[in-house]
N, C-alpha and C positions, 0 to 999 in steps of 0.2 A: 490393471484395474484403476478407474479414476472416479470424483466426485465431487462434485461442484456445489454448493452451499453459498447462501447469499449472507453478509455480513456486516455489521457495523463498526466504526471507530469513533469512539467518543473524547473530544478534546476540550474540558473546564478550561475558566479564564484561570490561570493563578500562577505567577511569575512570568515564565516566556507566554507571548501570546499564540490563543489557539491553533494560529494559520502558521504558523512558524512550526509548532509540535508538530502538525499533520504533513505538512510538506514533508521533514526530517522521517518520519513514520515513513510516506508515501518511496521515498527516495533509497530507502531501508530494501522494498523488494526488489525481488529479479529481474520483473519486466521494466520497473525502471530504471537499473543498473544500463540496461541497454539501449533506454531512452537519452539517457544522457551522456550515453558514448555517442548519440546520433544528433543531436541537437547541441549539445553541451549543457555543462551545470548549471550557470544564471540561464539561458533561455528555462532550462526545466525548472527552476526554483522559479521565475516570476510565476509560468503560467502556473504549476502548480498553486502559487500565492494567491494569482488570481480566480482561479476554480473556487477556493477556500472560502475566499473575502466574501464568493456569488453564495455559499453558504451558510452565513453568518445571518442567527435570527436573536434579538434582543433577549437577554434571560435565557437562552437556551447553550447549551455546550456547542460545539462545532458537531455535526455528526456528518462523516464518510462514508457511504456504503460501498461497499466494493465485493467483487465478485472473485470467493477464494476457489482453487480447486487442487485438489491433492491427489498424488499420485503413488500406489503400491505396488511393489514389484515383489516379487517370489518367485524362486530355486525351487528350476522343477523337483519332481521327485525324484531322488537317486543321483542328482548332477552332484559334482565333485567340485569344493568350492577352490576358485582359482591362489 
């Protein structure tokens, strides 16, 4: 069973700068765990950086939207846990 749900990430200015949190957030999941075994770290942290920077509106937080989806699994009836 799966479900996909669309989502936001919010990043205030306050100490580190916003595109610096989001990138570390971004860098944080799975699929980019495997982005940056294919590209490497500084390639995925610039463009990351750069995506960020293209979202930055005066007065306004950073906002990411990203596309989450989750996934449940379950033991059939009567199976015998390993």
């Amino acid at each position: 069973m799966d479900s996909a749900a669309s989502s936001a990430w919010r990043f205030r200015s306050s100490g580190t700068s916003p595109t610096q949190r989001c990138t570390r957030a971004l860098a944080s999941t799975g699929p980019a765990y495997e982005a940056i075994q294919n590209v490497g770290e500084a390639e995925f942290h610039r463009a990351a950086v750069e995506q960020a920077q293209g979202q930055l509106r005066d007065g306004l937080p950073l906002r990411a939207e990203i596309n989450v989806v989750g996934y449940l699994a379950r033991k059939p009836e009567g199976a015998q846990r390993a």
